[in-house]
Wavefront OBJ file of the C-alpha trace (Angstrom):
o trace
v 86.553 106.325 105.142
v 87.660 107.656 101.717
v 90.434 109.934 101.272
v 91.691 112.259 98.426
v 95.384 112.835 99.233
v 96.564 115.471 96.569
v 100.170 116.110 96.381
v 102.804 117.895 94.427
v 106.283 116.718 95.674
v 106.562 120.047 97.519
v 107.656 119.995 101.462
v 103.823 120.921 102.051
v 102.261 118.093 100.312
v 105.349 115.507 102.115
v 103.958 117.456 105.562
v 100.571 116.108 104.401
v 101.680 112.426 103.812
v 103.015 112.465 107.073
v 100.006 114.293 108.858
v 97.830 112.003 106.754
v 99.630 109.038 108.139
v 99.707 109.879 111.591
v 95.740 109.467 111.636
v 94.426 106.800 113.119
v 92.061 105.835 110.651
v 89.307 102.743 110.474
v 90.564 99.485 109.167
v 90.276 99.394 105.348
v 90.215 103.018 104.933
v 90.666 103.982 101.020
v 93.207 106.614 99.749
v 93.761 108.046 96.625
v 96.557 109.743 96.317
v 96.513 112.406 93.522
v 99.132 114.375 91.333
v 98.425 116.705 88.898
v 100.479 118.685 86.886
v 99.785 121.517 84.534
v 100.529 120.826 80.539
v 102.922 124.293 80.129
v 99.957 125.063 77.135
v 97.462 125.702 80.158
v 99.176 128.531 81.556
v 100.624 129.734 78.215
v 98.556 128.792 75.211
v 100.182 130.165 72.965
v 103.461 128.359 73.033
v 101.639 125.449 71.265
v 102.779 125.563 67.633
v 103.235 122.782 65.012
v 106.918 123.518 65.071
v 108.967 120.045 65.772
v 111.072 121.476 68.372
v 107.964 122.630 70.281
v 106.214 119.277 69.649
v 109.219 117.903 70.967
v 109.628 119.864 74.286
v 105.932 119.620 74.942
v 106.375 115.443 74.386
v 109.248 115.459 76.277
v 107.906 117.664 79.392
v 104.475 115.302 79.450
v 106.571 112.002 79.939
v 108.522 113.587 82.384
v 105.568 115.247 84.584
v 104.137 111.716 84.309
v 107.409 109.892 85.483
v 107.894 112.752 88.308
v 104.063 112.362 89.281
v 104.063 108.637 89.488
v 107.629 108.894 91.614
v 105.598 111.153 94.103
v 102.455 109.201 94.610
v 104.364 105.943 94.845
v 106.895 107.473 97.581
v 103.676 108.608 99.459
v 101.761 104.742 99.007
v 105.104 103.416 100.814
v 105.093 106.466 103.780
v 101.406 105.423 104.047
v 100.992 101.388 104.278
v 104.340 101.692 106.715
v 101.944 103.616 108.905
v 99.086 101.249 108.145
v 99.390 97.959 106.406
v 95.579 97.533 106.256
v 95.111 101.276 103.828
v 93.522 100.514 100.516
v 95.816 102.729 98.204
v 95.208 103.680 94.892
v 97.425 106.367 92.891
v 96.218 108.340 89.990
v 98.644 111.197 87.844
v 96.423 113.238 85.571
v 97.135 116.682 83.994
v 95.221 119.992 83.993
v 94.432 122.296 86.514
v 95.209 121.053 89.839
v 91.839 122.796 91.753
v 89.841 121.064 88.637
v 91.143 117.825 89.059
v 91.516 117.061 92.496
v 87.632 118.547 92.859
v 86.601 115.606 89.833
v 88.745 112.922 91.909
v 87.188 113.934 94.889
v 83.209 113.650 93.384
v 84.003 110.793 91.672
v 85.824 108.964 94.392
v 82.834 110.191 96.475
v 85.705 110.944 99.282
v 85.162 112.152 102.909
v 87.792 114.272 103.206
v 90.125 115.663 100.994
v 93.800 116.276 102.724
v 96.526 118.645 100.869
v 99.138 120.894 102.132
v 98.901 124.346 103.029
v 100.999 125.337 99.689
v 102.447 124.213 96.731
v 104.896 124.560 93.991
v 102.859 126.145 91.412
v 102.952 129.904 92.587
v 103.101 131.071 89.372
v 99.514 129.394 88.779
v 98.088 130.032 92.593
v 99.043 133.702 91.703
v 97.277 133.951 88.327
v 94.222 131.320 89.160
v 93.902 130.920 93.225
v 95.015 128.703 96.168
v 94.326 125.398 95.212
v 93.733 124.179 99.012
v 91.856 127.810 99.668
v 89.429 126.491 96.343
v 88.526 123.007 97.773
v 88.196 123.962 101.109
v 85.266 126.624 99.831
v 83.754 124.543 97.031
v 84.768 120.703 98.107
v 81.072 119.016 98.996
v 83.536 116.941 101.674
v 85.402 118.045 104.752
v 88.983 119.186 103.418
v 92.341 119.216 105.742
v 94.399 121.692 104.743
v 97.869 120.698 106.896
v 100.613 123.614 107.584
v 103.719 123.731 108.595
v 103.029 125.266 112.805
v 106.772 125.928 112.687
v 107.481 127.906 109.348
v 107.684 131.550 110.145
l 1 2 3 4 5 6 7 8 9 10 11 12 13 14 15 16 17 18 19 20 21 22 23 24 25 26 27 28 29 30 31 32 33 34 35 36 37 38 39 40 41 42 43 44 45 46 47 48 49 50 51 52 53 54 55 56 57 58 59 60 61 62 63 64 65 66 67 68 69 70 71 72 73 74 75 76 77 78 79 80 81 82 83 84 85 86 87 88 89 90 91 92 93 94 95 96 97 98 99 100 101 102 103 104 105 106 107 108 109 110 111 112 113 114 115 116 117 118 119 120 121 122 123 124 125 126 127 128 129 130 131 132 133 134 135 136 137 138 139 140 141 142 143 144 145 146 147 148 149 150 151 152 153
């Protein structure tokens, strides 16, 4: 089996690493666990400039989405091979729009199932451009497992 695991560091997507790992899944089962995160120039375009102190802050805020990202996938490899020493993990942090992205990974990895959590931190973004797990579960050409919190009110 192939599995997408998309995550954002949010107590949704660390619900899903846990639901994920609780699944009792064939021997040599892949996983890739995604992270994307939005450049800030996606949901404000014009805040790019030529200016140094923008160049700066825009450098600056890449390295550290790509530090946070890899932090977050790597945490979720450990949760997962604790649960299952025989998972075939693979991580991958990419930027752009999260619905995009995790769709491409999904194709590409030709997954089975996709698994993300029921929310995530980008409200901002899900308010402007959609629920990211409400997207792949309607357009996702694999099964998707959307997990939620049962005891969140």
């Amino acid at each position: 089996m192939k599995i997408v695991l998309a995550i954002d560091g949010s107590d949704f997507s660390k619900l899903a690493v846990k639901e994920l790992a609780k699944l009792p899944l064939q021997n040599e089962s892949e996983v890739c666990i995604i992270n994307v995160y939005e450049h800030p120039a996606i949901s404000t375009p014009s805040l790019i400039t030529s200016t140094s102190s923008i160049n700066s802050y825009y450098k600056e805020f890449l390295s550290n989405a790509e530090k946070i990202g890899k932090k977050i996938v790597s945490e979720a490899g450990k949760v997962l091979k604790e649960k299952n020493s025989s998972l075939r993990i693979t991580t991958n942090v990419v930027s752009g729009l999260p619905k995009k992205e995790i769709l491409e990974k999904a194709e590409s990895f030709d997954a089975d199932l996709i698994v993300v959590g029921s929310q995530g931190q980008g409200a901002f973004s899900r308010l402007l451009l959609g629920s990211v797990s409400q997207y792949l579960a309607t357009h996702a050409k694999c099964s998707v497992m959307i997990v939620k919190d049962k005891d969140a009110k």
